[in-house]
C-alpha positions in Angstrom: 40.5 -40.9 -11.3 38.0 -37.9 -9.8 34.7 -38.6 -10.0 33.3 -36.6 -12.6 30.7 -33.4 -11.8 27.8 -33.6 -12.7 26.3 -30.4 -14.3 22.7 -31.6 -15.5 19.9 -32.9 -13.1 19.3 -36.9 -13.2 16.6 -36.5 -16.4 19.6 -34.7 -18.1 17.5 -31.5 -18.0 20.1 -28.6 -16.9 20.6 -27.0 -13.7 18.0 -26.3 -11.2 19.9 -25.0 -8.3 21.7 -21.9 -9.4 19.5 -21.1 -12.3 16.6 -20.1 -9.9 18.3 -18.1 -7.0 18.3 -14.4 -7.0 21.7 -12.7 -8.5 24.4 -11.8 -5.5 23.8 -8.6 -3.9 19.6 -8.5 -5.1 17.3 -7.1 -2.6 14.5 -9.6 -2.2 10.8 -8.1 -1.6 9.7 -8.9 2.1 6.9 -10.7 2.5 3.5 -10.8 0.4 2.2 -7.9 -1.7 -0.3 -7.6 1.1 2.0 -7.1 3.8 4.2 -4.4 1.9 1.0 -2.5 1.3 0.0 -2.4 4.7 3.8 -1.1 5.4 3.0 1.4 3.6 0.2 2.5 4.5 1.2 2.7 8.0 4.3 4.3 7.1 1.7 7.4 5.3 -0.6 7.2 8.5 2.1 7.0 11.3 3.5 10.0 9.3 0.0 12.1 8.8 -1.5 10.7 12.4 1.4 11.9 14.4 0.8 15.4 13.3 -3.0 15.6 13.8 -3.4 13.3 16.2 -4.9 16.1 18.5 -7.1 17.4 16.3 -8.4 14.3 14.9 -9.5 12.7 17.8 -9.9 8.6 17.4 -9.8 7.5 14.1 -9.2 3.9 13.1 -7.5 3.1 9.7 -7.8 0.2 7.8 -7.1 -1.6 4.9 -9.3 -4.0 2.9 -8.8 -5.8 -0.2 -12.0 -4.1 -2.1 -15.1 -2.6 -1.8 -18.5 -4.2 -1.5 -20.1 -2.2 -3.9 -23.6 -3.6 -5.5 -24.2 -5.6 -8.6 -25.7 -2.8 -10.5 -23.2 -0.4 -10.0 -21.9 1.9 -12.6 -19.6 4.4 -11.4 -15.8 3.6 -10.7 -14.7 1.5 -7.8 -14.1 3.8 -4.8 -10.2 3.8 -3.5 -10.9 5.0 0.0 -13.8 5.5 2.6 -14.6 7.7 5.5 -17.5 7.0 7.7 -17.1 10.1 10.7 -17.8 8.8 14.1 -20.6 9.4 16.0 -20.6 9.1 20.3 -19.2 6.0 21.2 -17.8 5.0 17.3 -14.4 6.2 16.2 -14.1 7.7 12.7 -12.7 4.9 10.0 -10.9 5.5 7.2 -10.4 2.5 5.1 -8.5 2.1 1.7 -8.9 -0.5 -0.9 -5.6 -2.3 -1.3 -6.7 -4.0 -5.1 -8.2 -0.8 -6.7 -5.5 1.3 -5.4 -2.9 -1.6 -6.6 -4.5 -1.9 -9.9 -4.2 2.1 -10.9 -0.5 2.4 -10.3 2.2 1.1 -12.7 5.0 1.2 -10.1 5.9 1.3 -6.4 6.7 5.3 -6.4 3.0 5.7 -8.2 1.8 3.3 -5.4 2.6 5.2 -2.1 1.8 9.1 -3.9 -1.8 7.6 -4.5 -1.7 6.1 -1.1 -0.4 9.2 0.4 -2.9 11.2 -1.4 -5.8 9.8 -0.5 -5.4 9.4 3.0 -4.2 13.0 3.4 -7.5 14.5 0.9 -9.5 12.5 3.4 -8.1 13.4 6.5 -8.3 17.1 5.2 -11.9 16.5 4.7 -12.4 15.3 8.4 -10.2 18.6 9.8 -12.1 21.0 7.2 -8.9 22.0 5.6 -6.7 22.4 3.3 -5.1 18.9 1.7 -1.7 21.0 1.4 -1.9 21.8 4.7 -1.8 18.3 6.2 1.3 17.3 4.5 3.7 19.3 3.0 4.2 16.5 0.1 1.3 16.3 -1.3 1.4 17.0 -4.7 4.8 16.5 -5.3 5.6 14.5 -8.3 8.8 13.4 -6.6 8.7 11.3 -3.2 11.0 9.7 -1.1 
């Protein structure tokens, strides 16, 4: 006689196993939401830095979870800061991972804000045009 297989746990409450894996073929997310933003973001700046690099001198970028911003405040939460350099300092940009997050509904929304702000504010340290740094910005549609 074959032993018979068992299809429920030892507490007779269903299968565990199977029931939580991902489907065949499913792309899993790599690693925390924290590390995919900062992917991202150095995807955009790698992109942006390369071509300014000269012009820009030494900036530093940076990501933080969210502003310090003081108890009575009352305007929105800022997404982004730039603080220019002065002699020895570098220039830092910083965005705000959780407000930036917590305005986009979906992963496309996610990199044209974070695209977005780090080209507006690297057109405000060149004095330009935001077009001009990157030619998608302002497309609806990115890769």
């Amino acid at each position: 006689m074959e032993p018979r297989r068992r299809t429920r746990d030892r507490r007779d409450r269903g299968l565990r196993g199977p029931a939580v894996q991902p489907r065949p073929g499913a792309r899993l997310p790599r690693g925390s939401k924290r590390e995919q933003f900062d992917a991202l973001v150095l995807r955009v700046v790698t992109d942006v830095d390369e071509r300014w690099s000269a012009q820009l001198g030494l900036v530093e970028y940076a990501v933080e979870d969210a502003p310090l911003v003081p108890d009575d405040w009352t305007g929105t939460v800022p997404l982004s800061s730039l603080v220019r350099g002065s002699g020895t300092h570098p220039t830092r940009l910083v965005l705000f991972r959780r407000p930036i997050e917590h305005r986009c509904d979906s992963r496309a929304d996610l990199e044209a804000m974070v695209l977005t702000l780090v080209v507006e504010q690297v057109a405000e340290l060149l004095g330009i045009d935001a077009s001009e740094v990157d030619p998608r910005y302002g497309d609806d549609d990115l890769d």
